[in-house]
FIVEX-555687 format. One record per residue (C-alpha): x, y, z; residue in three letters. Coordinates in steps of 0.02 Angstrom, whole numbers, plus 32768, in hexadecimal, padded with zeros to 4 digits. Layout:
# FIVEX-555687
XYZALA/...
# end
This chain:
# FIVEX-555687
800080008000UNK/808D80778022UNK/80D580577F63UNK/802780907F27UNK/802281337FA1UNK/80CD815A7F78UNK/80AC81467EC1UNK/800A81B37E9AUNK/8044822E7F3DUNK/80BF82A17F3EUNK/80A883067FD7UNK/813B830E8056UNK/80D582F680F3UNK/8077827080B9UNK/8110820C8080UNK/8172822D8110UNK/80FC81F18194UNK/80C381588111UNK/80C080CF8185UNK/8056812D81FEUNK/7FD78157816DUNK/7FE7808D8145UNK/7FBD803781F3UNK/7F3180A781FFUNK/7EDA8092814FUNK/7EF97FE0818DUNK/7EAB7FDF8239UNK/7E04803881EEUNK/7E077F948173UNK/7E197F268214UNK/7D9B7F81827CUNK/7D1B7F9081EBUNK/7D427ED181B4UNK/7D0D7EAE827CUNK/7C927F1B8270UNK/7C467EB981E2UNK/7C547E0B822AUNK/7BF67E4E82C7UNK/7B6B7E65827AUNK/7B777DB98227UNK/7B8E7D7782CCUNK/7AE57D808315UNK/7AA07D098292UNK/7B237C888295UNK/7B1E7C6F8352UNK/7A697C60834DUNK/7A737BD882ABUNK/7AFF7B688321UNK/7A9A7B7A83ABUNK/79E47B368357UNK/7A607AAA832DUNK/7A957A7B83DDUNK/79E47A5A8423UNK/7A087AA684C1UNK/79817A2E8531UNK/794F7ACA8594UNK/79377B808595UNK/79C77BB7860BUNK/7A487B2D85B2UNK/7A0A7BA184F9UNK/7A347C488558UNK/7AD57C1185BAUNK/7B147BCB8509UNK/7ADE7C4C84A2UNK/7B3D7CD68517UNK/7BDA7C7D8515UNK/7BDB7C568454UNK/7BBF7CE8843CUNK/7C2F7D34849FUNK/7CB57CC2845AUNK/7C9B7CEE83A3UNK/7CAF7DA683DAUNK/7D467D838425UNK/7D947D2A83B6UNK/7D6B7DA88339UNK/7D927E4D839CUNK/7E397E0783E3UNK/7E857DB18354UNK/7EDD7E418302UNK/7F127E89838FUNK/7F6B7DCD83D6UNK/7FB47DD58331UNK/80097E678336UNK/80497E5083EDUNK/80817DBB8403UNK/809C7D698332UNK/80C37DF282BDUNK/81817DF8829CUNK/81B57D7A830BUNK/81C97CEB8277UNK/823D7D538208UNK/82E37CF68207UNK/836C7D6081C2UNK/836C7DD3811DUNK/83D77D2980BCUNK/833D7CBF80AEUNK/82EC7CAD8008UNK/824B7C7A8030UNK/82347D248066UNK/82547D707FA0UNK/82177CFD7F55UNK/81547CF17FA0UNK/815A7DAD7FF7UNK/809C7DA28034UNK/80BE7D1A80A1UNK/80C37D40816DUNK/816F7D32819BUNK/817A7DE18150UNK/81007E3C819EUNK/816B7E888208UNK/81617F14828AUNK/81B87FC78280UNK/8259800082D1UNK/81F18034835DUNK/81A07F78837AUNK/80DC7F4A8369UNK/80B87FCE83FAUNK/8087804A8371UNK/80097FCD8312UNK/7FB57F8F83ABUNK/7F94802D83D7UNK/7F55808F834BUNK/7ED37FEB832CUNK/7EAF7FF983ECUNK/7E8180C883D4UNK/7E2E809F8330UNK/7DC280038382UNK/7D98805F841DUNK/7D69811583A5UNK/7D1480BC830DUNK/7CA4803A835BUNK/7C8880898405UNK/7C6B814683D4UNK/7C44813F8315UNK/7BCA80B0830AUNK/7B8080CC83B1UNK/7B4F817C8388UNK/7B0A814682D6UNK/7AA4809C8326UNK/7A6C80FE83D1UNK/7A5981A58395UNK/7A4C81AF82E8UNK/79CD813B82ABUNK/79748149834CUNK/794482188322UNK/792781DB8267UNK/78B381538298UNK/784C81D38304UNK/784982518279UNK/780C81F2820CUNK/777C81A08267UNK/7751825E8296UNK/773A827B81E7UNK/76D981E881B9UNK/766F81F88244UNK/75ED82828228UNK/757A826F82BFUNK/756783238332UNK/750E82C283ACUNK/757382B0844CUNK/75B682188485UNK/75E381C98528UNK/7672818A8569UNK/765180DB852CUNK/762780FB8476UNK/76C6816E845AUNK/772980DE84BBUNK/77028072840FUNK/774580D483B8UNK/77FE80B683FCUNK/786F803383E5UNK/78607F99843FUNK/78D27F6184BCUNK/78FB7EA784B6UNK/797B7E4A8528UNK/79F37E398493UNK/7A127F0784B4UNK/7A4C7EDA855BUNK/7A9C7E3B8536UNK/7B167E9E84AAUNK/7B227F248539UNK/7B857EC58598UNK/7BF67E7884FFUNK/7C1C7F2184EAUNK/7C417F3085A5UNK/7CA37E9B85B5UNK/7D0D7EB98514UNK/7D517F698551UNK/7D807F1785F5UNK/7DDF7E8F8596UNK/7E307F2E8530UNK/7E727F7385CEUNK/7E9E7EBE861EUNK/7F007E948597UNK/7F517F30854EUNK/7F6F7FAE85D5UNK/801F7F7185D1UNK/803F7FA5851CUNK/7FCC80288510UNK/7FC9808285C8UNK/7F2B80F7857FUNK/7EC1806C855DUNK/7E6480998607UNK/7E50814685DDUNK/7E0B811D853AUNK/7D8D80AC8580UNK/7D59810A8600UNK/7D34818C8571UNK/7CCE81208509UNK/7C6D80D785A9UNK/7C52818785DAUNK/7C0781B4852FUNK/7B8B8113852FUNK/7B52813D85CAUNK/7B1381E5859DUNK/7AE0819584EDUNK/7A8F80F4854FUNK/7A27817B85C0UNK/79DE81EB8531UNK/79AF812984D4UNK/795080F2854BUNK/78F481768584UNK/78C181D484E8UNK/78DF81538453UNK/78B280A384A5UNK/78338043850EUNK/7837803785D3UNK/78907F9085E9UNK/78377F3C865FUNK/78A97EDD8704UNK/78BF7E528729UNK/790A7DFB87CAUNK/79AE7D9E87AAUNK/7A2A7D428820UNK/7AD47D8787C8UNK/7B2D7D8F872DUNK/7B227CDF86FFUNK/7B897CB7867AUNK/7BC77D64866DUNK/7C1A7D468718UNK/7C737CA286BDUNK/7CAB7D068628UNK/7CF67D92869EUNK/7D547D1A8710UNK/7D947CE48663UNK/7DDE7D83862CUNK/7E1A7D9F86C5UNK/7E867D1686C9UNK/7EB57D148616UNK/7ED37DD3862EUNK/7F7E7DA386ACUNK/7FC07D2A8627UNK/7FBD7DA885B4UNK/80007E378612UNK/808B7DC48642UNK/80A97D9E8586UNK/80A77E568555UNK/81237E9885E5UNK/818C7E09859CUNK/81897E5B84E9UNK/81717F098504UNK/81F37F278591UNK/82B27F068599UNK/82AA7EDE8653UNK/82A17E23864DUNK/83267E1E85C0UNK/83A47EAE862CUNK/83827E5286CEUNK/83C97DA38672UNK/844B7DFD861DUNK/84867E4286AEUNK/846E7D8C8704UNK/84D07D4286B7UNK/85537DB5866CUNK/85597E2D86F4UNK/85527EC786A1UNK/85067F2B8604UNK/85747F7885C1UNK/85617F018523UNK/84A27EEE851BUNK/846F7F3D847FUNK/84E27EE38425UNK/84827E4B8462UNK/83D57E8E841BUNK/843B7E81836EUNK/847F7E0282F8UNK/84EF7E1E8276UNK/84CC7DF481B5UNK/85327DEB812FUNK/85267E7D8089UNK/85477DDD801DUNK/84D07D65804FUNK/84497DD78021UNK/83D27D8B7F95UNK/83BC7E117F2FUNK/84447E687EC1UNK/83F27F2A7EE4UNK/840E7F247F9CUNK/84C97EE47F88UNK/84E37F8F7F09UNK/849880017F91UNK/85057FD78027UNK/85AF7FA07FC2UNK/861C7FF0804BUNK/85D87F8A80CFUNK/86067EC780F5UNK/85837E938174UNK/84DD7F0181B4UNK/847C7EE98265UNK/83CA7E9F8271UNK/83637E918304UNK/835C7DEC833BUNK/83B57DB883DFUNK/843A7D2A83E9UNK/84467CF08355UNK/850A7CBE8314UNK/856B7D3182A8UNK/857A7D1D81EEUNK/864A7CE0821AUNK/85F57C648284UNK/85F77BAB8236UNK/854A7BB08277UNK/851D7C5B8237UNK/84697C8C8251UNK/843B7C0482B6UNK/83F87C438378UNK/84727C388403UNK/844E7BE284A6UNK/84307C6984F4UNK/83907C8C84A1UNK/83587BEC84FBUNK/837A7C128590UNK/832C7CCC8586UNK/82897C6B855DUNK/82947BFB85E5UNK/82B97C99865DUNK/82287CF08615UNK/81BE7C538626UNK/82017C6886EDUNK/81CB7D108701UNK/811C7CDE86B1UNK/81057C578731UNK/81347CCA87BFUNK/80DC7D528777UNK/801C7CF48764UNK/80457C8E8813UNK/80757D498862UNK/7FCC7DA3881FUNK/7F587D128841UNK/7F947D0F88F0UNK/7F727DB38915UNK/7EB57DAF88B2UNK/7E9A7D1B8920UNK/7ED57D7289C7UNK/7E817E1289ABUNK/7DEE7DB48975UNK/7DE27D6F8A31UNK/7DFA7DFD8A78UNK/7D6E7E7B8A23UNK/7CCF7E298A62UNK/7C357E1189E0UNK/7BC37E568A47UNK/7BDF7EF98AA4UNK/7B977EF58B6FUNK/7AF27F638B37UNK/7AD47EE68AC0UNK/7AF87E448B33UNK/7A8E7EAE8BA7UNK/79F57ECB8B55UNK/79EF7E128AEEUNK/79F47DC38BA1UNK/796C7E418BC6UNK/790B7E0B8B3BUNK/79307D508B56UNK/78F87D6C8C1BUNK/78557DB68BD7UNK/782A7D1B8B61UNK/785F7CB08BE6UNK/77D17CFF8C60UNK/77517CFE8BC2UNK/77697C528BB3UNK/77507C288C65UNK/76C47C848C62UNK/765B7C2E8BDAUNK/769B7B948BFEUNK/76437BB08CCAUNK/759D7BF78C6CUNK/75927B4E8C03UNK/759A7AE98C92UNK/752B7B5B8CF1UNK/74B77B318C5DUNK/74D67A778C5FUNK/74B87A628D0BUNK/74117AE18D21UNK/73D97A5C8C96UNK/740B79CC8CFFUNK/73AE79FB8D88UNK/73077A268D27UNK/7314796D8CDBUNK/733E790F8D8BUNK/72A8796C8DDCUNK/7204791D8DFDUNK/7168795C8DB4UNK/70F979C18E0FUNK/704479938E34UNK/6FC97A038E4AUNK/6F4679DE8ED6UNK/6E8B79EA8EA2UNK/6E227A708F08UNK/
# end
């Protein structure tokens, strides 16, 4: 895409910051491509689900919520995985021809001099902007005021109405609005679970967006749709399932990007085991010789030069007999990051567990006034129970007694 750009544009701030221009023409693609396969969602879930015969109604709604959470998951998150965790980390070295010869393949998507920070975040921004702001304002606000202008137009009565006949009017709302509510809910907590690490204004961004669906949510339902009506429920459900999920998911991933994104664990073993660092960006390097490049135009450009760095760490020299191939070491930085992942998981679910003890569920009002209320049932119960048998036994004793005769005068 750059080629193109650079071809039909000539402007000098658009060329210089190309690659910015690039990753953002290609995270609207992303988010408009997930965009798209949300709204085939909906339909699919429901078609797999008609298929599973759930045997009852809650085992149809407990499935549904989770496939369909899943889907969106899977669909919302896989670009994003990609980019943190796969994208340039199966490029070998510049010598390999497989790389020249079939250029669209993966091991050449690779990141820019800065890392993948900069493409995680720009589709972060553009996920959180586009389908939070955008499409909420055009599916909540939008068509909402059009929909209400337009039956205003086609209805001609003067006669006044009452509350109830300009209720039918509105739009009707269904326990799917909810039950996508809290998808949306529970994906902008994964956001922040999972990316605060790379992208420390993720929370600020979602706070944002919640804060602008709140005031959007409020003016929905009480000018553009029906009053829900409530219902009593013990708890999340399944929500509460899917949350624990994330949760824990959410430390195994923070782990993994403070692995990638930070030089700690790699200075802390370096200085391990080496005792020093003063020769530690030379380890983030390999070196790669001008003439085992493939092609004939790179060897013309850099003719002065005999060997060039590329980032990839502990790999052997191109004197080596085993040039290119990793080093040891890289083994045992895995296995030390591995440690720290272990230590890190064991660390944090400690503490959730410990500080889970010690907050109570119920605060001492609360306590107080459900024993209250328990108390109270208790006595009603006692109560009827001594009227029945007041009842059973006044009937006893009008059955056992003997009839009474009445004398003649």
């Amino acid at each position: 895409m750059s080629k193109y750009i650079a071809k039909y544009i000539h402007n000098e701030i658009i060329i210089h910051n190309m690659k910015f221009i690039v990753n953002c023409l290609g995270a609207i693609v992303q988010v408009v491509f997930i965009l798209i396969i949300d709204k085939v969602k909906m339909p699919a879930v429901r078609f797999m689900i008609n298929l599973q015969n759930c045997r009852t109604q809650f085992e149809y709604e407990h499935t549904f919520v989770m496939m369909l959470w899943l889907l969106g998951f899977i669909n919302g998150y896989t670009a994003i995985f990609y980019m943190s965790f796969v994208k340039g980390y199966f490029y070998p070295n510049p010598g390999v021809h497989e790389i020249y010869k079939d250029y669209n393949t993966f091991r050449n998507d690779l990141c820019g001099a800065a890392g993948c920070n900069q493409d995680v975040i720009i589709l972060l921004t553009f996920l959180l902007i586009v389908k939070t702001l955008l499409v909420k304002c055009i599916k909540k606000v939008f068509f909402p005021i059009m929909r209400q202008l337009f039956v205003k137009k086609k209805d001609t009565k003067t006669e006044a109405k009452t509350q109830l006949e300009a209720d039918v009017a509105l739009g009707k709302l269904t326990e799917m609005t909810i039950l996508l509510e809290y998808a949306e809910i529970v994906s902008r907590l994964s956001i922040v679970l999972f990316f605060t690490a790379v992208f420390p204004f993720v929370p600020h961004l979602v706070y944002l967006c919640n804060y602008f669906e709140k005031k959007v949510d409020a003016q929905m339902y009480v000018t553009s749709r029906r009053r829900p009506i409530p219902r009593k429920v013990s708890g999340l459900g399944v929500w509460f399932s899917i949350i624990y999920f994330v949760v824990t998911v959410g430390v195994l991933i923070n782990a993994l990007t403070s692995i990638l994104t930070k030089d700690f664990i790699l200075t802390t073993y370096h200085k391990h085991f080496y005792r020093t660092l003063d020769d530690f960006i030379a380890t983030r390097f390999s070196k790669f010789a001008i003439s085992d490049y493939k092609t004939e135009k790179i060897k013309h450009q850099v003719e002065n030069l005999t060997y060039c760095l590329y980032f990839s760490p502990y790999r052997y020299p191109h004197e080596h007999p085993k040039k290119y191939q990793k080093m040891p070491q890289r083994f045992h930085q895995l296995v030390f990051g591995a440690c720290f992942i272990v230590i890190y998981q064991h660390i944090v679910f400690l503490l959730t567990r410990l500080i889970a003890q010690l907050i109570p569920n119920l605060s001492a009002d609360v306590k107080e006034h459900i024993y209250h209320l328990i108390a109270q049932e208790k006595k009603l119960i006692r109560k009827h129970r001594n009227l029945e048998y007041m009842k059973k036994r006044q009937s006893r004793i009008s059955d056992k007694a003997p009839p009474i005769l009445k004398l003649r005068s």
